[in-house]
N, C-alpha and C positions, 0 to 999 in steps of 0.2 A: 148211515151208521146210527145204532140206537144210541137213544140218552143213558149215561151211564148214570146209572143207582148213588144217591148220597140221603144218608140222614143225620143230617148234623144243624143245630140251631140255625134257625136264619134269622139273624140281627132286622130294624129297622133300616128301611135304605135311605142314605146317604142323601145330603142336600137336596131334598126335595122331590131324588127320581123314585118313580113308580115302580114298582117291583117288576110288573110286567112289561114294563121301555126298556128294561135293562140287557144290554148287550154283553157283558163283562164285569163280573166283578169278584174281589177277592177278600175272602172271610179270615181273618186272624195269619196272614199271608209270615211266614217267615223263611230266611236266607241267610243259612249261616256258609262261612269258607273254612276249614277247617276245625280243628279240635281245641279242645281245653282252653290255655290261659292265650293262644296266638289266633284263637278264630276270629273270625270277622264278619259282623253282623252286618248284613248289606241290609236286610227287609226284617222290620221287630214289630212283628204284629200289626199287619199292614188289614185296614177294612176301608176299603173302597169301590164303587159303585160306577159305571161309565156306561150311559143313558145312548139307546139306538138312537140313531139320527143326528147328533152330534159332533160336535170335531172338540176335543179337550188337547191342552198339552199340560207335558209333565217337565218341571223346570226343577232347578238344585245345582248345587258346586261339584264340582270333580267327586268322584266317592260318595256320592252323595245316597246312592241307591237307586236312583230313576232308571238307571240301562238299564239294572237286574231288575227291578219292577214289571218293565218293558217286557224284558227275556222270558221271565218265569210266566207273566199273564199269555202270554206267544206261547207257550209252550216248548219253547226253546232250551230253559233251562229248566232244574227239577226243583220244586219247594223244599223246604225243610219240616215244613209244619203246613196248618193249615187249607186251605182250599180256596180252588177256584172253578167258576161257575162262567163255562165261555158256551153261549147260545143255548143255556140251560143243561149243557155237561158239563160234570165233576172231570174238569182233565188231571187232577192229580189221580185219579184211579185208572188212567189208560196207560199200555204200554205203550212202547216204543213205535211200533207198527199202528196202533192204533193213532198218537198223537202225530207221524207222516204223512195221514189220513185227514187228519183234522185241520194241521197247515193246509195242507195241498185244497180242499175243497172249502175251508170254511174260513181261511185267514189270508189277509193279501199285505206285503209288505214293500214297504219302500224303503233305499238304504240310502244312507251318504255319498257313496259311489257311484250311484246307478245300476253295477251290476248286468249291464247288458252285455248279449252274445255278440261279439264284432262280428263275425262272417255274418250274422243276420239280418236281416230288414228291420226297419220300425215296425210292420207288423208282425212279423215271424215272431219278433222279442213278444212283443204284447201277447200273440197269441201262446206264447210259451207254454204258461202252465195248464191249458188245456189239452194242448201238445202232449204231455209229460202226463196228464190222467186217462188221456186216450179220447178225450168229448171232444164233442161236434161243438165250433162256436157260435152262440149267437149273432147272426149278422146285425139284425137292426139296435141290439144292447153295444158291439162295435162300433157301429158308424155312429150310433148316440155319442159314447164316450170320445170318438176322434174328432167330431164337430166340438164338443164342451171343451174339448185341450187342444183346438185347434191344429192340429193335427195333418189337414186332410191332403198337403203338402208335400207331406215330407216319411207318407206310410211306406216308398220304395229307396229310401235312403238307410244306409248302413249308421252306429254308431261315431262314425270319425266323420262323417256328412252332417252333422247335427250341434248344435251347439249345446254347451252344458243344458238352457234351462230346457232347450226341446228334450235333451237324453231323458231328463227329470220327468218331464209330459209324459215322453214312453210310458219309463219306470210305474207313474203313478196309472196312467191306464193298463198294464201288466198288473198291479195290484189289482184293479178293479173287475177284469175283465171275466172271472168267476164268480161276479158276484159275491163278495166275502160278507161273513158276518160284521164282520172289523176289520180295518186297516191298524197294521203298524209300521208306525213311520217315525225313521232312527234318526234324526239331524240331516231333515231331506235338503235344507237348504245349505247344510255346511261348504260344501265343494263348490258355491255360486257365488259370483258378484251381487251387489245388490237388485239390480234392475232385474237380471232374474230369479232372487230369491224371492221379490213383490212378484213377481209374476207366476211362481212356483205355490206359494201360498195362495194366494186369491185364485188359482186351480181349484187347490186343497177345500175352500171353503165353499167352492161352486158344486162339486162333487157330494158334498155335505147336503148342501139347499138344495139343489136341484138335479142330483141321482138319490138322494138318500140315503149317503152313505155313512157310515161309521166310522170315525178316522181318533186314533191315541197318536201323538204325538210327542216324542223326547226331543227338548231343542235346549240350549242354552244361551238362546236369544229374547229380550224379555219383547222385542220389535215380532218376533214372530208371532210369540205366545199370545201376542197381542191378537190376533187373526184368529183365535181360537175364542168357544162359545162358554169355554172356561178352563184354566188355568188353577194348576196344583204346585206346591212348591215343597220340592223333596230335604232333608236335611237328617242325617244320619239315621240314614233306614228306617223315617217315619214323615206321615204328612205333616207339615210345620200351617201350613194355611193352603186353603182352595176356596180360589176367587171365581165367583160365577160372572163377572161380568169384565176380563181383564184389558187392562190398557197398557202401551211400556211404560209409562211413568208409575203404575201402580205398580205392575210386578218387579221392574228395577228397585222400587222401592221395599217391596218385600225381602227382593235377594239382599239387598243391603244389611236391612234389619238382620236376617238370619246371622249375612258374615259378622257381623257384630258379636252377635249372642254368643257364635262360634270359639271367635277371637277370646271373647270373655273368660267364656269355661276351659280356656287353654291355658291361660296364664297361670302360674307358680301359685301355689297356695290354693286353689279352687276346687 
């Protein structure tokens, strides 16, 4: 598919990334939910930047904006305003057909749920969305990915054969397994015990290093965020801080700070 046409200002990029590393990014981003005095700003003028070969996660409270960040960069949801720039297309100027195109070949996601086909195998799943574009899969880009997620066990078991963190494994080789410009990945670890949500992220991060992959992550874990090569902290549909180097005791400590601020400008008289 060609690059769709945009001319609209391109600001300075963002913490350090290079214009040309940049996998994803959104220029003056906004998301309103309805009209007049009842609408609801989820995204107020969002500019930011997410660097290929990277793994970022995006953190915030309930309401915060981050899912809708998530959605509208995915192409999932529609902007209000603004532009986004995913593999050097303007996907706020594609249609419908045009943006089922752009998931299917250029974006790989991973859900909460896993999302996999029960009657199908572990590979069937994985090889799904190539399935569904009609291509041939790469075998050796395959057996790469099922060796790095360990895998090579359990590619003729059904989802109910499988334990949460393997389902996960699938899920995130299914994301991969087209090659995506980016991953987005929605609270891959919510549905897991701990032992495999460490084991579900240290995937995540291996995929990063050594597939090269792209990966945005929305968690509400500051232990996850931790796993990531940088962490953003969402707060009423705008970046409040983006930590290039996070740890949980720092971003715990961010989310703190914000609920504070929050609490503050709630109180009577403010």
């Amino acid at each position: 598919m060609a690059d769709a046409a945009y001319d609209i200002p391109m600001p300075p990029a963002r913490t350090g990334v290079a214009r040309g590393t940049v996998a994803v990014e959104a220029i003056g981003l906004t998301k309103d939910y309805g009209r007049g005095e009842t609408a609801v700003h989820a995204l107020r003028g969002v500019d930011v930047c997410f660097e290929r070969g990277r793994f970022t996660a995006i953190m915030g409270p309930s309401g915060s904006g981050k899912s809708t960040l998530m959605h509208t960069l995915a192409g999932l949801d529609s902007a209000t305003g603004g532009h986004i720039l995913l593999d050097g297309s303007d996907i706020t100027t594609m249609n419908d057909r045009e943006l089922t195109l752009l998931r299917r070949r250029r974006i790989g996601f991973i859900f909460q749920n896993f999302n996999l086909l029960p009657m199908f195998t572990a590979e069937q799943n994985i090889l799904m969305p190539l399935t569904l574009a009609g291509a041939r899969p790469d075998r050796s880009w395959l057996r790469t990915l099922v060796r790095t997620l360990g895998l090579e066990q359990r590619m003729n078991h059904r989802p109910n054969e499988l334990s949460g963190g393997q389902q996960q494994r699938v899920a995130i080789a299914r994301a991969l397994i087209a090659k995506p410009a980016v991953v987005f990945a929605d609270e891959p670890t919510g549905n897991l015990d701990s032992v495999s949500s460490t084991e579900v992220l240290e995937f995540l991060k291996r995929s990063v290093r050594e597939l090269g992959q792209t990966i945005i992550m929305v968690t509400h874990d500051a232990v996850a965020a931790s796993y990531a090569d940088r962490a953003i902290v969402f707060a009423d549909g705008r970046i409040v801080a983006d930590e290039p180097h996070p740890t949980a005791e720092r971003m715990n400590a961010l989310l703190m700070e914000e609920r504070r601020n929050t609490a503050a400008h709630a109180r009577p008289g403010r």
